[in-house]
C-alpha positions in Angstrom: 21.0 -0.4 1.0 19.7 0.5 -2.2 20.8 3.5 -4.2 18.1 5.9 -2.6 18.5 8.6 -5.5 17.2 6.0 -7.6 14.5 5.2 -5.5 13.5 8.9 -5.7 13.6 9.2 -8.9 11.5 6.2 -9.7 9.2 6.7 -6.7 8.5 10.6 -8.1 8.2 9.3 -11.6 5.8 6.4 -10.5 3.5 8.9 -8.9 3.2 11.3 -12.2 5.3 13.6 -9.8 8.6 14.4 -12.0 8.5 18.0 -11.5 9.6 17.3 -8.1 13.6 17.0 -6.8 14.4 13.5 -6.6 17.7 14.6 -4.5 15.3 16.6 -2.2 13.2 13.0 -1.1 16.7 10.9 -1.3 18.1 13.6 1.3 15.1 13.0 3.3 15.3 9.3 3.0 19.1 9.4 4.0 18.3 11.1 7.4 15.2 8.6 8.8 16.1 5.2 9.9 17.1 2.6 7.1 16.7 -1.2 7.7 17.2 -4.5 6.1 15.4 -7.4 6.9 15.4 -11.3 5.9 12.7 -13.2 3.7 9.3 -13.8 5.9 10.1 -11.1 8.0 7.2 -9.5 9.4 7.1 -6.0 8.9 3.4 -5.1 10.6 1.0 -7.4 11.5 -3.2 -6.4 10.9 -4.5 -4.9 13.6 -1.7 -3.3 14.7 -1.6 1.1 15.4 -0.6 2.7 12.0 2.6 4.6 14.1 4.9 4.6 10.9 5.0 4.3 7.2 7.9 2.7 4.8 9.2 3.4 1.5 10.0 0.1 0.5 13.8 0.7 -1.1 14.6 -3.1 -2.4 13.1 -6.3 -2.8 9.3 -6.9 -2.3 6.8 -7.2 0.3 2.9 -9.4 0.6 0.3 -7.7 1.6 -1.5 -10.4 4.2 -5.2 -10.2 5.3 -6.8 -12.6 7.8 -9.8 -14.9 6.7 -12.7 -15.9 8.6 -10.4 -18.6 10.5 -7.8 -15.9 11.3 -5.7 -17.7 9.0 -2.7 -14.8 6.8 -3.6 -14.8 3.1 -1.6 -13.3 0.6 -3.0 -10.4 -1.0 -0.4 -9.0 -3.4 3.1 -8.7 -4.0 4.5 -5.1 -3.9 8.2 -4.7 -5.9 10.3 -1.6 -4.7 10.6 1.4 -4.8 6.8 2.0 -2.6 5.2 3.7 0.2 3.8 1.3 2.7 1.3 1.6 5.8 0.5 5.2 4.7 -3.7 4.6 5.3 -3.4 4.0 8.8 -0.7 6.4 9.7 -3.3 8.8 7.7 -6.4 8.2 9.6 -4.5 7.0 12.9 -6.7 3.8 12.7 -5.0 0.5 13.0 -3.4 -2.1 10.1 -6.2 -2.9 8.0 -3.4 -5.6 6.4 0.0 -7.0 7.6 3.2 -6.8 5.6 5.9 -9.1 5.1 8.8 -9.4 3.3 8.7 -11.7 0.0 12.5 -11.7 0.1 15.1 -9.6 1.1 14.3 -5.9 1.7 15.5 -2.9 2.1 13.1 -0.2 4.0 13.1 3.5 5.2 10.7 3.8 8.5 9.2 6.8 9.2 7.4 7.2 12.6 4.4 9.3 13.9 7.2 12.2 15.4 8.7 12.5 12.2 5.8 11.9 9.5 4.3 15.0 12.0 6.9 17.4 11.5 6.8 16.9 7.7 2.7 17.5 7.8 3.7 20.6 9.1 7.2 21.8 7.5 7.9 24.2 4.9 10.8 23.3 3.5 11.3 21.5 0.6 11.5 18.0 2.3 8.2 18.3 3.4 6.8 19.6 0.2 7.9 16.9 -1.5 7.2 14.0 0.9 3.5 15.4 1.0 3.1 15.5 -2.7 4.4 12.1 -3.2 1.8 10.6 0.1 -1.1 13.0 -1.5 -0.3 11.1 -5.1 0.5 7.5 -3.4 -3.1 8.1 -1.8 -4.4 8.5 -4.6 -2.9 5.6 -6.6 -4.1 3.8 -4.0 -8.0 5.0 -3.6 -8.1 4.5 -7.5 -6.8 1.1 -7.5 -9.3 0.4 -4.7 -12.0 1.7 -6.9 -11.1 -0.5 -9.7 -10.7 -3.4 -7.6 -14.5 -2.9 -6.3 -15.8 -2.0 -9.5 -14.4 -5.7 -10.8 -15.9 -7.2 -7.5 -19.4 -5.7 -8.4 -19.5 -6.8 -12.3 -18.3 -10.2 -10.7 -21.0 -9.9 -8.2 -23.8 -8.7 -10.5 -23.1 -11.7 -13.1 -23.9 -14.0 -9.7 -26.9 -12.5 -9.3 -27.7 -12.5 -13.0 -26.4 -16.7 -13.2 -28.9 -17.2 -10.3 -31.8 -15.6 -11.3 -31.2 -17.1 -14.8 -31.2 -20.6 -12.8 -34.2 -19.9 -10.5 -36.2 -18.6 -13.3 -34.8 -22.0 -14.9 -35.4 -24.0 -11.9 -39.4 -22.2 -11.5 -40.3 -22.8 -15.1 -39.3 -26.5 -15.1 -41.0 -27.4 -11.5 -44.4 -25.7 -13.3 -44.2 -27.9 -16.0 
């Protein structure tokens, strides 16, 4: 298992969050379940009830989506130290993607009972684990936003390329 001081520290610091006590998250960490799984390992599938989250310790992880023939393509490639599968343990909807591991990994799971009591703690644990879900959201909602912004310029230049061509193809059958 990966040195999960580290992986606070890195996890806080990723997440603009260095204020916070890295020893506070890596006791945290210590006392939920810790696993290690082989390459192609599959860690959720899509579709599945968001019932617990990760914090991906070592290795890395592909974030699968289903095409129109229900066939697993590859997304991205996430490199620890991350939070995983917080959306639908959020929202309590179900796995809008799967997960599985690139290579070995090292994980922390943390399931509905627990991620619960941590919503609602006031210790410092809590505090902590909250900031760093609030700022992982975040991360997450503004890469999203980027990602559709590049979708639409993509989308609009289509649109631009076709009326170009139809306004090409128009003028040439009038001639």
């Amino acid at each position: 298992m990966a040195d999960l001081n580290m992986v606070s520290l890195v996890l806080l610091q990723q997440h603009g969050l260095p204020g916070s006590k890295a020893d506070t998250l890596a006791e945290l960490l210590r006392s939920s379940w810790q696993q290690e799984c082989g390459e192609n390992h599959i860690i959720c599938r899509e579709g599945e009830p968001g019932d617990e989250l990760w914090v991906l310790a070592e290795g890395s992880v592909r974030v699968t989506k289903k095409d129109f023939l229900n066939s697993a393509q590859d997304l991205a490639v996430i490199p620890a130290p991350a939070v995983l599968g917080l959306v639908s343990l959020v929202d309590g909807g179900k796995r809008s993607a799967g997960l599985v591991a690139d290579d070995t990994c090292s994980f922390i799971t943390i399931d509905r009972k627990r991620f619960d009591a941590l919503m609602e703690g006031r210790d410092e644990q809590s505090q902590t684990f909250r900031k760093l879900l609030v700022a992982s959201l975040s991360r997450q909602l503004s890469r999203g936003r980027a990602s559709l912004r590049n979708v639409l310029r993509e989308a609009r230049g289509v649109d631009e390329l076709s009326v170009s061509a139809g306004e090409l193809q128009a003028d040439s059958w009038r001639q």
